[in-house]
C-alpha positions in Angstrom: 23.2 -5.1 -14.9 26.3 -5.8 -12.8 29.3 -8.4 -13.1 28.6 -11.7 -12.4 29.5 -12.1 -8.2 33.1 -14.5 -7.7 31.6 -16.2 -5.5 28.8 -17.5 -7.9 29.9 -20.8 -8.8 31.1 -21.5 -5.3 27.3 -20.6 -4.0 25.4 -22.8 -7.2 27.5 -26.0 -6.1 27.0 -25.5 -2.4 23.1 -25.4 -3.4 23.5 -28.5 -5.5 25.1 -30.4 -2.9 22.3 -29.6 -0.5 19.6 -30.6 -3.3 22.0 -33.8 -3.4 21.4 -34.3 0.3 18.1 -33.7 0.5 16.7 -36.1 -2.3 19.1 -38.9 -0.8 17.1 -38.5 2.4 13.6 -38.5 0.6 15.1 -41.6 -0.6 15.8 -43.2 2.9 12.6 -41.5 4.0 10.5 -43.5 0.8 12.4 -46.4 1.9 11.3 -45.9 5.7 7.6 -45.7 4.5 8.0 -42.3 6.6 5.5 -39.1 7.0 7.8 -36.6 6.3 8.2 -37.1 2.5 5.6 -34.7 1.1 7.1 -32.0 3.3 11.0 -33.4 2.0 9.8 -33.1 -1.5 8.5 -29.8 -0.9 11.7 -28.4 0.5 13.5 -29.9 -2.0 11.2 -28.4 -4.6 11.8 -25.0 -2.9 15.7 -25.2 -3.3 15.4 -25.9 -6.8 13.3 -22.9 -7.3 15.3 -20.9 -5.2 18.9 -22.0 -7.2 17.2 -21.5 -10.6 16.5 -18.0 -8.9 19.5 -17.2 -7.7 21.7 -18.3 -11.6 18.7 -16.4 -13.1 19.7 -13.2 -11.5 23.4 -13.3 -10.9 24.1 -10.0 -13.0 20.3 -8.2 -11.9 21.1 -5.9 -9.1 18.3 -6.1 -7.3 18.0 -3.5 -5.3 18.7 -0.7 -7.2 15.0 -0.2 -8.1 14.7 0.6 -4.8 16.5 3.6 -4.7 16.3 4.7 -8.4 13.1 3.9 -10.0 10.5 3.8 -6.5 9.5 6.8 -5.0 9.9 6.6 -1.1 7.1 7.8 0.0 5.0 5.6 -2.2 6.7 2.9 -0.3 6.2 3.8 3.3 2.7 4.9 3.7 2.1 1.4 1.9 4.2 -0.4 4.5 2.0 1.9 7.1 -1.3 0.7 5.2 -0.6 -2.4 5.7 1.1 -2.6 9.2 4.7 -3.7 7.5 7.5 -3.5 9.7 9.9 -0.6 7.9 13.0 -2.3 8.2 11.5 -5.1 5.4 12.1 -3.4 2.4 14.5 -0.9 3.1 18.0 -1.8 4.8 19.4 0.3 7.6 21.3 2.0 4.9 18.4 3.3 2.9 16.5 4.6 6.2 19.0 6.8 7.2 18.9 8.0 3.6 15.0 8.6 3.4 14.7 10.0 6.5 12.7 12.8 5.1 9.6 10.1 4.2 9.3 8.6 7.0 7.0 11.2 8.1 4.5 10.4 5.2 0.6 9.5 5.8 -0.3 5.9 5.0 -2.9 7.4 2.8 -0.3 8.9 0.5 -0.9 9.1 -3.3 1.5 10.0 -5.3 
């Protein structure tokens, strides 16, 4: 859990504007008879999902299962398994912290 961010309500109406935007174009688009309103509605679609996400989790901290709860180890010799770039889940911050599994196997078990 954490405090809900300041900058919260400021970031939800910015979102809804852009949804705003968007479905007045997929309007002008219908209107147009164009091609490009199944890939409008789509993005459109994915904003939505993507604001619901972000109210959903405005007091998750989502990255603290990252360092708490998942052991390191586990995580790089899957992200050399499977030929993931490093840098995707961890932030500069937590490489220079687990330094010491970096050297792992990818065929690590825990």
């Amino acid at each position: 859990q954490r405090a809900t961010p300041a900058s919260h309500a400021n970031a939800i109406a910015k979102m809804d504007e852009k949804i705003e935007t968007l479905k007045a174009e997929l309007k002008e688009l219908k209107k147009a008879g164009s091609g490009k309103v199944e890939a409008m509605t789509k993005r459109i679609s994915k904003m939505e999902a993507d604001r619901r996400n972000k109210d959903e989790t405005k007091n998750v901290s989502l990255g603290t299962s990252k360092i708490n709860y998942n052991d390191p180890r586990v995580t790089v010799a899957w992200c050399k398994r499977f030929e993931v770039p490093i840098h995707r889940p961890f932030p500069k911050t937590l490489l220079a912290k687990f330094t010491w599994a970096m050297s792992v196997e990818p065929d690590y078990e825990f």
